[in-house]
N, C-alpha and C positions, 0 to 999 in steps of 0.2 A: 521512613522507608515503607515500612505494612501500610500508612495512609496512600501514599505513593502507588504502590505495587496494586491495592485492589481498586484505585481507579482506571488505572495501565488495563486491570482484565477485566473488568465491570463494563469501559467505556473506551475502549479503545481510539474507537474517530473522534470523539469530545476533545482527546488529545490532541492527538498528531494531527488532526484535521485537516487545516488550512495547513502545515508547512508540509505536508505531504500531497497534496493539492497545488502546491505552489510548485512543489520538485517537479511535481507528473507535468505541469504545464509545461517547465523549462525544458526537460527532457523533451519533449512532441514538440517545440518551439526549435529546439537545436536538431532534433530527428535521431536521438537516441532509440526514441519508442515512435509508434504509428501517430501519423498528423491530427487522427482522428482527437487523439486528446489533449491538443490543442484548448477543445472546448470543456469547461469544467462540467456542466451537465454530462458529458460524455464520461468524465473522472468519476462522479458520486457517486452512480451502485457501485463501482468495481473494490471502494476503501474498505468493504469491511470485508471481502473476499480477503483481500493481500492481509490484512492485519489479524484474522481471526487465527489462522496458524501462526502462534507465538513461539520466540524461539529464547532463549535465555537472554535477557538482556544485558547483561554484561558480557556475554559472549560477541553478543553484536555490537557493541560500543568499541570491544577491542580491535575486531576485526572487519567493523565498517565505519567506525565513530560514529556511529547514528545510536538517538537513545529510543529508538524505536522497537519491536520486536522481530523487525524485518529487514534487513540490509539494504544499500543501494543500489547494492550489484544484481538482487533479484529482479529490480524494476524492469529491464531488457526483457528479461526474461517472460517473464507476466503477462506484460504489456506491448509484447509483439506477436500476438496469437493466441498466446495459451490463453489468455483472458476472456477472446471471443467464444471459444472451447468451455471455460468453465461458466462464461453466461448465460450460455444457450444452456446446457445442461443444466442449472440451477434452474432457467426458465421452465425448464423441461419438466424436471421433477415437480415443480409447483402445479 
C-alpha cells in the first residue's frame, strides 16, 4: 500500500492516465462535458489540474467507486467551464 500510495502522489497521470482520458472522451462523446474534448490533445493539459487536488482515496472509492483521487461526479463540473477559467489563469500566471 506505501508502494502504492507514493506513486498515487509522486505521479498521478502515469496512473490514471489513459482510463481517465478514456472517461473525459466518453463523457464529450455522450455531451456530459463540452464537445471540445472529444479531442484527446484538448484532454492533456487539463489531467494534472483535476488530479493534483487529492482527496482521500478511500473516501472516493466509497463514494464514487473510482480509485482515483477525484470522483466522477466532479468531471461535469471541471470540464464544463471551470476548466477554461482555471487554464487561462494558470496561462496567465506563467
Amino acid at each position: 500500500m506505501h508502494t502504492t500510495m507514493n506513486k498515487l502522489y509522486q505521479y498521478p497521470s502515469q496512473i490514471f492516465y489513459t482510463d481517465l482520458m478514456q472517461q473525459l472522451k466518453y463523457y464529450a462523446e455522450s455531451g456530459i462535458i463540452d464537445e471540445k474534448y472529444k479531442d484527446i490533445n484538448n484532454i492533456t493539459p487539463t489531467l494534472s489540474v483535476f488530479l493534483a487536488s487529492s482527496q482521500c482515496i478511500q473516501d472516493c472509492f466509497i463514494f464514487g467507486g473510482t480509485w482515483t483521487t477525484r470522483t466522477p461526479l466532479e468531471i461535469p463540473l471541471y470540464w464544463n467551464g471551470s476548466m477554461d477559467v482555471i487554464m487561462s489563469e494558470i496561462e496567465r500566471a506563467h
